[in-house]
Each structure stands twice: as C-alpha cells, then as structure tokens.
N, CA, C and O atoms as CSV, one atom per row, in Angstrom:
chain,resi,resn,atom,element,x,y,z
A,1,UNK,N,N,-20.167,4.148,-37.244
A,1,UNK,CA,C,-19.325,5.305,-37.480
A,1,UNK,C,C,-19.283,6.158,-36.213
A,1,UNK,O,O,-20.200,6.087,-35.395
A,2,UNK,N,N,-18.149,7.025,-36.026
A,2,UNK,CA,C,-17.837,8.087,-35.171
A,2,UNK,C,C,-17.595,9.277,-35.222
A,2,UNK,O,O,-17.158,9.662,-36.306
A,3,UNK,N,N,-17.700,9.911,-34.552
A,3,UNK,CA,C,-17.188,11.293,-34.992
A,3,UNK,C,C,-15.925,11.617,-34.675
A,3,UNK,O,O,-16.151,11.144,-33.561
A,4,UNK,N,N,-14.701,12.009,-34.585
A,4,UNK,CA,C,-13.426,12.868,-33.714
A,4,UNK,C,C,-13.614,14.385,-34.311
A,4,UNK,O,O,-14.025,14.860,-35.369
A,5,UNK,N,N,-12.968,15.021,-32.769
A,5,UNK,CA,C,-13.052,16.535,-32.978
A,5,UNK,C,C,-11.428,16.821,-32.383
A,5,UNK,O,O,-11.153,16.245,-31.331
A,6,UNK,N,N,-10.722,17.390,-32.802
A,6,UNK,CA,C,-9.238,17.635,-32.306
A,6,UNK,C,C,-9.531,19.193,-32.055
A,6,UNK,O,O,-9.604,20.143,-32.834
A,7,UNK,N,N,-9.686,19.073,-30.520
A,7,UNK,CA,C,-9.355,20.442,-29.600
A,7,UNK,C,C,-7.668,21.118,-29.786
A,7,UNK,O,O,-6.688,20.373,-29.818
A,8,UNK,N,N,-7.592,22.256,-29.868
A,8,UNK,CA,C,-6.163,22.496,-29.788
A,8,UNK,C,C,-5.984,23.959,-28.941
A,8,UNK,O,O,-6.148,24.968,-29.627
A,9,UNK,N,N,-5.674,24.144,-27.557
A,9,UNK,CA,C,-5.453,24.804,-26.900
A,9,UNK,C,C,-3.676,25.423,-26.535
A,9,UNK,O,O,-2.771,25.922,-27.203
A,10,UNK,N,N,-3.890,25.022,-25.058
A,10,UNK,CA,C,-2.945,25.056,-24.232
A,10,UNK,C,C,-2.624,23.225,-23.910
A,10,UNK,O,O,-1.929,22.923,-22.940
A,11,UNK,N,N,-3.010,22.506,-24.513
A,11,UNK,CA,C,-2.908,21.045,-24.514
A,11,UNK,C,C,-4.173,20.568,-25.746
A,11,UNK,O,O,-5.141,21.303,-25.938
A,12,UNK,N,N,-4.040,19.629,-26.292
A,12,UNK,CA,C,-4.915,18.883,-27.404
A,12,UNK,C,C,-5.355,18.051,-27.229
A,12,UNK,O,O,-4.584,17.098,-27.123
A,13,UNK,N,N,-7.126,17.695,-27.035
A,13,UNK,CA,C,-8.062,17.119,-26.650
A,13,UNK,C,C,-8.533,16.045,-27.831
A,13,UNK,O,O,-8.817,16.526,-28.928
A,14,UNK,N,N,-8.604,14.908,-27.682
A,14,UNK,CA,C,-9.523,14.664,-28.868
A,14,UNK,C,C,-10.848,14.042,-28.559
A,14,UNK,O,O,-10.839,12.930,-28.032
A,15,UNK,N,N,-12.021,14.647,-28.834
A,15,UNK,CA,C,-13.110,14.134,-28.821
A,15,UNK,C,C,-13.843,13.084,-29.576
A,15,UNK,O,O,-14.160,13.378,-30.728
A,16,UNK,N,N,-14.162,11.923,-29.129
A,16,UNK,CA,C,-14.787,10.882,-29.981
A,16,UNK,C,C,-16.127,10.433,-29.591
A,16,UNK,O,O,-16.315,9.813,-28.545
A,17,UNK,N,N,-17.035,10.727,-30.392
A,17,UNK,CA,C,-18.648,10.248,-29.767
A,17,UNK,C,C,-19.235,8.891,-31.255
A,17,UNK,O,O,-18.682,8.803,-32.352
A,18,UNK,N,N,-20.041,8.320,-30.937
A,18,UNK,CA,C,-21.190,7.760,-31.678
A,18,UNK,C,C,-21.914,8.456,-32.221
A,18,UNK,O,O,-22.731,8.987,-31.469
A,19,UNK,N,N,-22.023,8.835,-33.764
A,19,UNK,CA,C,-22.213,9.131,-34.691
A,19,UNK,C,C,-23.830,9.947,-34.104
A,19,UNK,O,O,-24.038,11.145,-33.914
A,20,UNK,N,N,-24.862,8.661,-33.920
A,20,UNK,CA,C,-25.924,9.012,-33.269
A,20,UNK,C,C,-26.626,9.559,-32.079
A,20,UNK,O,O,-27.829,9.532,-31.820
A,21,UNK,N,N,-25.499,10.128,-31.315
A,21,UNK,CA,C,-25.644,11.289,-30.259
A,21,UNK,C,C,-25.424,12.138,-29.901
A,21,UNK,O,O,-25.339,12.646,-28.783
A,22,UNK,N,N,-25.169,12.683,-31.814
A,22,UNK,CA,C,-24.729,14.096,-31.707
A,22,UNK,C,C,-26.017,14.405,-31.264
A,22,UNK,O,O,-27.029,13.748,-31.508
A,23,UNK,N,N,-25.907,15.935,-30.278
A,23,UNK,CA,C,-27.350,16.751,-30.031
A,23,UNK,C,C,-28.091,16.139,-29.001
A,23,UNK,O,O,-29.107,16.654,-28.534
A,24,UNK,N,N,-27.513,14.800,-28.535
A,24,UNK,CA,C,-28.161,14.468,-27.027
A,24,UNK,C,C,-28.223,15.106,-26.348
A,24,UNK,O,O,-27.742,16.181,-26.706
A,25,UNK,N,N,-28.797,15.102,-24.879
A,25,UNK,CA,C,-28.189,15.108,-23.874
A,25,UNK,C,C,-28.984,14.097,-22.322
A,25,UNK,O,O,-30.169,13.799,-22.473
A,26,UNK,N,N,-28.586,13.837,-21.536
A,26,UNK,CA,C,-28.023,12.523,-20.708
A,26,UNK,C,C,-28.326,13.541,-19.276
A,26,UNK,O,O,-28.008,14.708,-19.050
A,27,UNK,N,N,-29.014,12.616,-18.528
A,27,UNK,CA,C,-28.535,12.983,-16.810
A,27,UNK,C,C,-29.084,12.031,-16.139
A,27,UNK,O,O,-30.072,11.493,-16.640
A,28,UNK,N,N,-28.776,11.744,-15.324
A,28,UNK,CA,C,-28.592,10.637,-14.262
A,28,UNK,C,C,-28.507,10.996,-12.785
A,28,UNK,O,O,-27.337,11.380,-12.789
A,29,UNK,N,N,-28.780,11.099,-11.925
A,29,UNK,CA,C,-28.382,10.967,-10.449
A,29,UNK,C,C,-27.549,12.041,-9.982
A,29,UNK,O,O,-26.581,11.912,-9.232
A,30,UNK,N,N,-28.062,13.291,-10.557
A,30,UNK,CA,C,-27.263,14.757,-10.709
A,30,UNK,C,C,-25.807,14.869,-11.784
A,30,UNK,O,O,-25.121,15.864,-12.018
A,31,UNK,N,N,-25.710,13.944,-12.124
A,31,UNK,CA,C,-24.574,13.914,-13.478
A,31,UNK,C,C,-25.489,13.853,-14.742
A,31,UNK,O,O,-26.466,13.131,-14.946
A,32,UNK,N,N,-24.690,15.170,-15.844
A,32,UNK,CA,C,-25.268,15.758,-17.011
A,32,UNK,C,C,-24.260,15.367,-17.828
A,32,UNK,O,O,-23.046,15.511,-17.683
A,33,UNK,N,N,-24.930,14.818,-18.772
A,33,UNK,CA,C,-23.684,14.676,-20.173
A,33,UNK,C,C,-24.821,15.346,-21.380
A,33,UNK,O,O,-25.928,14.942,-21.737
A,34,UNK,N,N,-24.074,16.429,-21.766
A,34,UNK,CA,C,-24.948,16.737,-23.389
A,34,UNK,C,C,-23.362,16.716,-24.559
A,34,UNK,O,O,-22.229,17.071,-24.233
A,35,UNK,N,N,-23.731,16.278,-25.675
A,35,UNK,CA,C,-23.668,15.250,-26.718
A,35,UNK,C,C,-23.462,16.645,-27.487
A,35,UNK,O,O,-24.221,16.655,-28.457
A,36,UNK,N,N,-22.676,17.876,-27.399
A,36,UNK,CA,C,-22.622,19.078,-28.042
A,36,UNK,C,C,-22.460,18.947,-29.783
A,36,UNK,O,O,-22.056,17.830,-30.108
A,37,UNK,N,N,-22.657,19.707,-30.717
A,37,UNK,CA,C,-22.239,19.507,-32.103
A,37,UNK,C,C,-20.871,20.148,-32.083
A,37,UNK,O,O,-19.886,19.635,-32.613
A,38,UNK,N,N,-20.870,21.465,-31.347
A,38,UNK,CA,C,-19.539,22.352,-31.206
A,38,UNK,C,C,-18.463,21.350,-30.671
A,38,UNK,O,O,-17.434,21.222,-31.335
A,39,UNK,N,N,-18.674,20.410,-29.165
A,39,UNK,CA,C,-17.666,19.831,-28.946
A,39,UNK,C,C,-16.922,18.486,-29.521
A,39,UNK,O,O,-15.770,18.083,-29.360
A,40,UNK,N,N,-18.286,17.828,-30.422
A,40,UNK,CA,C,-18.423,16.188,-30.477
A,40,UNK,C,C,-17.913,15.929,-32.165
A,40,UNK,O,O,-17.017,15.187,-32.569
A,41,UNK,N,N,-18.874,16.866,-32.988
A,41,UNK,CA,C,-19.169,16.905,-34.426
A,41,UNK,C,C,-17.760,16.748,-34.918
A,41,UNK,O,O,-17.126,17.424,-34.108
A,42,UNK,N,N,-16.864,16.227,-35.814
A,42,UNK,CA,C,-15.670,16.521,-36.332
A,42,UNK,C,C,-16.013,15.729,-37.604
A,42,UNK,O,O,-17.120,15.762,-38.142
A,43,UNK,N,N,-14.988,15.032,-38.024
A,43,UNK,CA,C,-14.835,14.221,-38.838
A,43,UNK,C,C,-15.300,12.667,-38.838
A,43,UNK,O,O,-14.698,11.926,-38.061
A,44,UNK,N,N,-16.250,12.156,-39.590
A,44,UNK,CA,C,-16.871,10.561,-39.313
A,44,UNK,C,C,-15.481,9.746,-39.803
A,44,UNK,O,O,-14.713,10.091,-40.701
A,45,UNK,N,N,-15.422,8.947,-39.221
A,45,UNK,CA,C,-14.135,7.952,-39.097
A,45,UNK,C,C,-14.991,6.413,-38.275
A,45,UNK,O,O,-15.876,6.210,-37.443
A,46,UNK,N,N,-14.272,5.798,-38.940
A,46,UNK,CA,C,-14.582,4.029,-38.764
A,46,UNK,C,C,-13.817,4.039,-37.284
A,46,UNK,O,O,-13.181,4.795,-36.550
A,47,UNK,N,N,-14.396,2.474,-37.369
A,47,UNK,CA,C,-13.607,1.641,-35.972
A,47,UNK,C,C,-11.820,2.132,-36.070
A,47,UNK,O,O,-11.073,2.820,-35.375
A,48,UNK,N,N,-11.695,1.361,-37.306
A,48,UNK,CA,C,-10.252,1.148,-37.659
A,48,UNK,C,C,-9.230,2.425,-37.650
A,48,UNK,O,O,-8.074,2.433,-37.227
A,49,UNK,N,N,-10.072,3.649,-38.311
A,49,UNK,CA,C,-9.670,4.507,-37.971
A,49,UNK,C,C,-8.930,5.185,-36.591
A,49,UNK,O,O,-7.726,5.344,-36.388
A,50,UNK,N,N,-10.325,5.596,-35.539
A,50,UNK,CA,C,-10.210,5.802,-34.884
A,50,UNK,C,C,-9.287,4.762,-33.873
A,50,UNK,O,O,-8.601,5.459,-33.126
A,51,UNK,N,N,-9.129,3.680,-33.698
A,51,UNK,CA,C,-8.249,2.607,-33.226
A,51,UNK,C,C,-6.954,3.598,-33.995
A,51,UNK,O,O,-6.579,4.478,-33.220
A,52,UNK,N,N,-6.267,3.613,-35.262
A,52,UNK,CA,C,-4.977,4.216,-35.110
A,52,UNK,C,C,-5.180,5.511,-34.666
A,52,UNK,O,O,-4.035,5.870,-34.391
A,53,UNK,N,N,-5.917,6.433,-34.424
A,53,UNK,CA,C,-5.436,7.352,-33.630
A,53,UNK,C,C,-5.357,7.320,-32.574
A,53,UNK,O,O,-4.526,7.984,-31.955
A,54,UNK,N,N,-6.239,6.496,-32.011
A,54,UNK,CA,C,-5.490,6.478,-30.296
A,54,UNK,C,C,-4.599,5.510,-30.110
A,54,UNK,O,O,-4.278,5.134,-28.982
A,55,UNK,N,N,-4.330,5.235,-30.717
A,55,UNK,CA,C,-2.741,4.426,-30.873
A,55,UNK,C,C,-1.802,5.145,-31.407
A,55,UNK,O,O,-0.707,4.791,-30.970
A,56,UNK,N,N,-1.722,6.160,-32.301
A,56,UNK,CA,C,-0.603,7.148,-32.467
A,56,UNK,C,C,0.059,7.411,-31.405
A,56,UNK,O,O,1.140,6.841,-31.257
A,57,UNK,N,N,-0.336,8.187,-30.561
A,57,UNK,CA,C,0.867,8.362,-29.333
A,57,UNK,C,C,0.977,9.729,-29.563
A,57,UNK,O,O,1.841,10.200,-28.824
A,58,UNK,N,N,0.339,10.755,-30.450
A,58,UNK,CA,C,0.700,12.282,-30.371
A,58,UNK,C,C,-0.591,13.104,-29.572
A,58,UNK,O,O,-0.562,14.276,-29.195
A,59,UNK,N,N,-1.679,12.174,-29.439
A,59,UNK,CA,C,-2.656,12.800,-28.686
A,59,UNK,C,C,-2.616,12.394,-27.470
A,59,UNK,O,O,-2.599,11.172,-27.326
A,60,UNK,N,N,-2.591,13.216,-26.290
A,60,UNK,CA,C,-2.644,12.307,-25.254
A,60,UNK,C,C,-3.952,12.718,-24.554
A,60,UNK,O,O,-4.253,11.810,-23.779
A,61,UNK,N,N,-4.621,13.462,-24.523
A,61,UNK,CA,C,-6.034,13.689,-24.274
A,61,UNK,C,C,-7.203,13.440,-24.788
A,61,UNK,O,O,-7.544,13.979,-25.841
A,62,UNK,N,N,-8.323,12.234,-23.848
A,62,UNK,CA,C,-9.184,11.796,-24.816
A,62,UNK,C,C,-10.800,12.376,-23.813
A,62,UNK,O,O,-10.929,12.617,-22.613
A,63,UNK,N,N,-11.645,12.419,-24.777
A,63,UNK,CA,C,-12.943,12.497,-24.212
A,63,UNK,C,C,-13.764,12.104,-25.049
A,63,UNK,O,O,-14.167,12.787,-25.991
A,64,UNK,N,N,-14.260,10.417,-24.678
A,64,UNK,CA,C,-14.841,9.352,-25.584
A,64,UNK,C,C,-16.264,8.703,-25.312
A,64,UNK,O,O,-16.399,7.607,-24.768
A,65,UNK,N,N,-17.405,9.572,-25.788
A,65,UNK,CA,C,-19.049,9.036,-25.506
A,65,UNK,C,C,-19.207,7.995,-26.724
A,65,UNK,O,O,-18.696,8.045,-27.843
A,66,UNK,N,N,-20.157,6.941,-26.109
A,66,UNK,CA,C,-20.638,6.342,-26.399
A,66,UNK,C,C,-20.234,4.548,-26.851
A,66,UNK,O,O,-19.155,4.041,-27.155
A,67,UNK,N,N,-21.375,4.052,-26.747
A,67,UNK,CA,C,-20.390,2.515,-26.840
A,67,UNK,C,C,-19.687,2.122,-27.774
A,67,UNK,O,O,-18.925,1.259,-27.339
A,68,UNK,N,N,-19.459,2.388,-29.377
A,68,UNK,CA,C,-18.755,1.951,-30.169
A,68,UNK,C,C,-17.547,2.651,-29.794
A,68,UNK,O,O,-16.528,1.971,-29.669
A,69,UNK,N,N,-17.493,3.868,-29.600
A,69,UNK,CA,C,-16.552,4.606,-29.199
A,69,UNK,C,C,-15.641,4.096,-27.928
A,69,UNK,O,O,-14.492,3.732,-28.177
A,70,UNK,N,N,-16.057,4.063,-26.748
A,70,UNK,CA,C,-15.811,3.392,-26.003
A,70,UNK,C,C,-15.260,1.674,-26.124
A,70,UNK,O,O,-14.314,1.403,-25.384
A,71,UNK,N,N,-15.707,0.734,-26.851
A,71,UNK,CA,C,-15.022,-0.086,-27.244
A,71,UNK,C,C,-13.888,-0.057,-28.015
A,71,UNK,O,O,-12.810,-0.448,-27.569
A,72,UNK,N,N,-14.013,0.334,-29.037
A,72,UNK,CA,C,-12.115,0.880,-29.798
A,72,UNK,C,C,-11.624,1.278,-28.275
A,72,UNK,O,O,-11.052,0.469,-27.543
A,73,UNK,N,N,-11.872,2.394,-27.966
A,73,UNK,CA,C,-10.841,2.727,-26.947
A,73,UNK,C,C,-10.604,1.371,-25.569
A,73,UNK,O,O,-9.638,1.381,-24.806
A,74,UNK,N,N,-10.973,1.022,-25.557
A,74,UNK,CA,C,-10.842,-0.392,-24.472
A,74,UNK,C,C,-10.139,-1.002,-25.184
A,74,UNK,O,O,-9.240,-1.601,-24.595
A,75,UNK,N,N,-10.191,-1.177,-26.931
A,75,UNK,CA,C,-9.523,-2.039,-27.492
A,75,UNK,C,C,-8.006,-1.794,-27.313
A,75,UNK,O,O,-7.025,-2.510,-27.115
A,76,UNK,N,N,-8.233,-0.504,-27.463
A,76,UNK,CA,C,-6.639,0.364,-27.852
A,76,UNK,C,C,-5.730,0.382,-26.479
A,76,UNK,O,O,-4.535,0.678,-26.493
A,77,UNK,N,N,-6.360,0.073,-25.450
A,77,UNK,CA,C,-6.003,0.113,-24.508
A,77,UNK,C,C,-5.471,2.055,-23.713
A,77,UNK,O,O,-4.466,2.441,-23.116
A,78,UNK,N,N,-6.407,2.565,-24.029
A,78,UNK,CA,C,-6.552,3.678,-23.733
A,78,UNK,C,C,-7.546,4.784,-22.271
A,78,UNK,O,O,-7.732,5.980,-22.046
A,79,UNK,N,N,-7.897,3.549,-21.674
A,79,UNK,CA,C,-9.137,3.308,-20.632
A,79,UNK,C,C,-9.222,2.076,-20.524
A,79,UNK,O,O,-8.984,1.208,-21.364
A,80,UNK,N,N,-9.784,1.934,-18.815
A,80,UNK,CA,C,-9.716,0.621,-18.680
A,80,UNK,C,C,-11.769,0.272,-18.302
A,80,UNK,O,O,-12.447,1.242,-18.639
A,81,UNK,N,N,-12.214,-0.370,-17.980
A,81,UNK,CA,C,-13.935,-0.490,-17.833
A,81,UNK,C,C,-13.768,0.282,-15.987
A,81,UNK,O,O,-14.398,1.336,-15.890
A,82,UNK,N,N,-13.261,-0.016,-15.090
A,82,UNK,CA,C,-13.462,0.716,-14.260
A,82,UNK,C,C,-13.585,2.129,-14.154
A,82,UNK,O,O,-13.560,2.728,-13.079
A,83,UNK,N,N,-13.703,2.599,-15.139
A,83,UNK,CA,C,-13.281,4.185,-15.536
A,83,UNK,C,C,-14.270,4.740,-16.217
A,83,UNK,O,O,-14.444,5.919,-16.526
A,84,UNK,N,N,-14.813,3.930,-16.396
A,84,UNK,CA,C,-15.978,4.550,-17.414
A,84,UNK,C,C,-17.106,4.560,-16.794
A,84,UNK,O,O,-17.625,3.566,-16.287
A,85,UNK,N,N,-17.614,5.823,-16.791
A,85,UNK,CA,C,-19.265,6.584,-16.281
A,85,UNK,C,C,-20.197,6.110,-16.865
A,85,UNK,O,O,-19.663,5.568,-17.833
A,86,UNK,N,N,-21.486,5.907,-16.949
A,86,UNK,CA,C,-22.891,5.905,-17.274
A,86,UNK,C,C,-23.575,6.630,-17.202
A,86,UNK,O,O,-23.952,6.652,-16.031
A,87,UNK,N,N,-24.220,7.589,-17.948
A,87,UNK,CA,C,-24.501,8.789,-17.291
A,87,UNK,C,C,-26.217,8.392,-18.253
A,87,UNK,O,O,-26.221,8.372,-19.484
A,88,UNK,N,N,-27.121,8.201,-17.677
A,88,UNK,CA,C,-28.722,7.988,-18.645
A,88,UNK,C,C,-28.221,6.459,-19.876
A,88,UNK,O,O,-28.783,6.363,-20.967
A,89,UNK,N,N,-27.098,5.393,-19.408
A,89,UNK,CA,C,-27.017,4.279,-19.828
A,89,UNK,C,C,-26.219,3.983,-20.905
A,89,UNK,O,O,-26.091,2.960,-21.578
A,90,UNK,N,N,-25.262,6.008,-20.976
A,90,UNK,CA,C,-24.443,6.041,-22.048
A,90,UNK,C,C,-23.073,5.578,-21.470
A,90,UNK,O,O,-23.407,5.373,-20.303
A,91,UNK,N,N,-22.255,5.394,-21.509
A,91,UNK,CA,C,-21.062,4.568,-21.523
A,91,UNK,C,C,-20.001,6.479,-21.703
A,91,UNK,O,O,-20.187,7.133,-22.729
A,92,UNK,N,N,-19.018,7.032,-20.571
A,92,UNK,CA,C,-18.087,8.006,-21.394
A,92,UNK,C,C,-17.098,7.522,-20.447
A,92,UNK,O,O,-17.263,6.675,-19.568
A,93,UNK,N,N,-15.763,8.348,-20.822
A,93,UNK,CA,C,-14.939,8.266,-20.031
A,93,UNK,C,C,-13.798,8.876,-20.780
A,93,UNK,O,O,-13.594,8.818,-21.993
A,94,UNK,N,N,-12.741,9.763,-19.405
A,94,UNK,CA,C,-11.909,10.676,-20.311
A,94,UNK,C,C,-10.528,9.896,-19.997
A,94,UNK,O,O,-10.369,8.811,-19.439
A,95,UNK,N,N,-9.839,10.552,-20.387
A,95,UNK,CA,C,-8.245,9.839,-20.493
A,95,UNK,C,C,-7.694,10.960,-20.513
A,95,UNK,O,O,-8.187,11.904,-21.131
A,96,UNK,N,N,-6.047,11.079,-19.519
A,96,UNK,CA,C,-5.088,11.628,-19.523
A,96,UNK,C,C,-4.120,10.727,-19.654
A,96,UNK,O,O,-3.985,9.785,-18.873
A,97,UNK,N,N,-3.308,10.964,-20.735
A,97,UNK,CA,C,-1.661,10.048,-20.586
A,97,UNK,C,C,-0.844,10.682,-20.537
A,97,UNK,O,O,-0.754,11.667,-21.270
A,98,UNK,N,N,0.294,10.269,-19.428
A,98,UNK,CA,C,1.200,11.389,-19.171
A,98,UNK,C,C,2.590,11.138,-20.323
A,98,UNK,O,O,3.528,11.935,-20.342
C-alpha cells in the first residue's frame, strides 16, 4: 500500500510515499529526505490505484518516495530510472510534465 497527498496551491502536487515511511527520515552524502506525515500521509491506495492516477493526465506534479511507489510510477511511465535519487537506499524522484 501507499499513501497520495494532493497539494493544491498555485500549481497541484501529488505526493506518493510507501505506506511504511511515513515519519522517516533519510540522509546520505549531505542530501536529507524526511518522510513528513503533513507532506506524505493522504489517502492509502493500491498499486492499481495509484497507476490510474498518474495516468489521468490532470496532475502534472509528482513527488514519489519509496520503492513500490517508485515502481508504479516507472510503470506509468512518469519518470524514467535515471532520475531517481537514493538518498540512505530510499529510491525518490520528482516529476514535472509540461
């Protein structure tokens, strides 16, 4: 399972982490990733799920921790593996689509 969190600003973010890192946090080689509840926590949603939303096409901003997470989105073709950080052996990576 995953979490999504739909940011809604001045543009709409959607956040997707691995269920089990809410409340982490990660550093590596002067790069910090913490695993926020405020930013990460949303709604638990499956693979399948989350696969149609980043396939909808109405979000175009993504910010996606962790490896299950990260796989849907590779699936979805939403990020490619060159793109994606490691930050303490976690797998993130953000997405802009124009």
């Amino acid at each position: 399972m995953m979490y999504t969190k739909l940011h809604r600003g001045s543009s709409c973010i959607l956040a997707i982490c691995d269920e089990g890192l809410i409340g982490k946090t990660f550093e590596e080689e002067g790069l910090f990733l913490e695993i926020s509840e405020d930013f990460y926590k949303g709604e638990k949603k499956t693979k399948e799920e989350v696969f149609e939303m980043l396939k909808d096409g109405n979000i175009k901003n993504f910010n996606i921790v962790g490896k299950e997470s990260i796989s849907v989105a590779l699936k979805a073709g939403i990020i490619e593996k060159e793109n994606i950080l490691r930050i303490g052996g976690v797998p993130h990576a953000q997405s802009l689509l124009l």
